[in-house]
N, C-alpha and C positions, 0 to 999 in steps of 0.2 A: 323472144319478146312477143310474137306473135298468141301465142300460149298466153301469157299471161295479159293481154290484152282479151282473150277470149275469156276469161277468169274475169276480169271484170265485168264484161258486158252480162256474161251468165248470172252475173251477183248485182249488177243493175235493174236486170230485166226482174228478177226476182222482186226485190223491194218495187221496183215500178207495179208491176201486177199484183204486188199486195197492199200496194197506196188504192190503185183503182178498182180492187174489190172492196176494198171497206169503204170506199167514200161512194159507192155505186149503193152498197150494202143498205148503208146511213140514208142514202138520198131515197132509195124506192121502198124504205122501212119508217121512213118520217119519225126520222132521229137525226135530223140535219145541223140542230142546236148541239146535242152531245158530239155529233160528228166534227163540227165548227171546233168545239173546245179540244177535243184529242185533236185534232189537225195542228190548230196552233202549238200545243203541249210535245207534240211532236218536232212539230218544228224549231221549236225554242230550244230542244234538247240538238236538232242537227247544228242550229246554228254558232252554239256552243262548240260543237266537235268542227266545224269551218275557223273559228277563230282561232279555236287553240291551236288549228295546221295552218294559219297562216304569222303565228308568233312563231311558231314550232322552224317554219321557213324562213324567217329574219335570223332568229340567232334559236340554235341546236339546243341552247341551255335552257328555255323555255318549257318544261316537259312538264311542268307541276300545272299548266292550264290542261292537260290530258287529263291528270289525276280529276282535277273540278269536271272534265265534263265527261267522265267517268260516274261518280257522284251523283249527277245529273241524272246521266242519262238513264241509273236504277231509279232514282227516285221519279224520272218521268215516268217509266213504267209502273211502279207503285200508284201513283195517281189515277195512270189510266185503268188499273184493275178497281181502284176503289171504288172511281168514279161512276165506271161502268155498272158495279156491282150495286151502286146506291141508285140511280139514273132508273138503269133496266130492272136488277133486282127487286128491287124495295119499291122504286118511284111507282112503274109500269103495275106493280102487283097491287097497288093500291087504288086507282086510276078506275070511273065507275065503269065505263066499255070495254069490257074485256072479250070481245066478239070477233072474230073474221070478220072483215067489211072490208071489201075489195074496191067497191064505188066512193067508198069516204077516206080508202087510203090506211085503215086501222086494221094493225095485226098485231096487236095487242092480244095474243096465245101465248100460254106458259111453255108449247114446245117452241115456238117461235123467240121468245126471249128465252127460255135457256140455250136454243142455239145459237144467238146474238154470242151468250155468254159465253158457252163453252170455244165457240173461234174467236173471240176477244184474248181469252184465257189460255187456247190455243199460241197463238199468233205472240203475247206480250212472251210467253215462255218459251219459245221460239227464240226469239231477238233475244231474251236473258241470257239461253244455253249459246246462242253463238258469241255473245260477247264473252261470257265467261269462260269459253274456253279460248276466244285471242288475246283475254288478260291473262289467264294463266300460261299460252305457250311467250307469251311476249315476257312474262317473269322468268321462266325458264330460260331462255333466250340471254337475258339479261344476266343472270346467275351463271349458267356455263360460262359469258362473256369475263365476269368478274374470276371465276377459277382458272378458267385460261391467262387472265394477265396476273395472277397470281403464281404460275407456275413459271411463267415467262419472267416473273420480278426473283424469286427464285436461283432460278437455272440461269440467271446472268452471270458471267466469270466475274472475278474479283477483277479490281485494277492493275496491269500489270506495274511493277516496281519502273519507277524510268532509272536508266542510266546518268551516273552522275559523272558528270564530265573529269573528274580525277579518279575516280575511281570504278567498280563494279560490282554487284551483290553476288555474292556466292552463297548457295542456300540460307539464306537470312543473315549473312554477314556483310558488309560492306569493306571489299578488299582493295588494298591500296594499288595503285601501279606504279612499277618502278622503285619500291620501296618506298614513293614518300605517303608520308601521313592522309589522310581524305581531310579531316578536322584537323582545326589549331586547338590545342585541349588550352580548357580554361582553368587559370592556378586559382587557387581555392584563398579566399582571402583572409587573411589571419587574423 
């Protein structure tokens, strides 16, 4: 337990120091507006993945709020690359100061926004690749689960035959004891 409590914290500490470099990023690159909108965009996507674990925790059958903030949470990442792309890309490149100016707080340089872009570009493909591979082992997962009780519904024995209180089955026959009959045979009506 210890183990996987160290697993989380490693996987906390991670998303914490990449909340605090980008919102560091944003704040001393005076992109505090575009930072504001991913912040929220971000969050709207966590708050999504909180809801859906805490329906997830009332009743187990709740699983289709995952698939939504599943949904989600690519389409937050879509957002934040466009957005970034239109903002720094496009916005910054048209913008008449396009100078170093360290006293006025302007870094408005094309190596300076394409590095905005590339760790933006960076970073949302990051969070894509690890999601998409705990949606695909979590299908996996899911899939062995369904062939295992497949094999299990299977390899169940048949019923065995009960015992009839007059009589006894002998290889698929039903034998009298004592000589009397098991059934009263029914006369056929004329």
């Amino acid at each position: 337990m210890f183990v996987i409590f160290q697993e989380e914290i490693s996987r906390q500490l991670q998303y914490i120091c990449l909340y605090l470099l980008h919102i560091a990023a944003a704040y001393m690159l005076n992109l505090s507006r575009v930072g504001v909108v991913l912040l929220f965009l971000q969050y709207v996507s966590e708050l999504g993945f909180h809801i859906a674990r805490l329906f997830y925790f009332t009743d187990e059958n709740h699983q289709k709020m995952f698939d939504l903030w599943a949904i989600g949470f690519v389409f937050t990442r879509m957002v934040t690359l466009t957005l970034m792309f239109l903002a720094v890309g496009f916005g910054l490149a048209r913008s008449e100061n396009q100078g170093l100016d360290w006293e006025m707080g302007n870094f408005n340089t094309v190596l300076i926004r394409m590095t905005v872009l590339l760790l933006i570009s960076l970073t949302q493909s990051w969070l894509l690749w690890k999601f998409i591979r705990f949606q695909l082992r979590r299908w996996r997962d899911f899939r062995h689960e369904q062939a295992v009780r497949k094999k299990a519904a299977a390899k169940q024995p048949l019923r065995p035959m009960k015992r009839d209180s007059l009589g006894h089955h002998e290889n698929g026959v039903l034998k009298a004891e004592n000589g009397a009959s098991p059934r009263v045979k029914k006369l056929k009506s004329p």
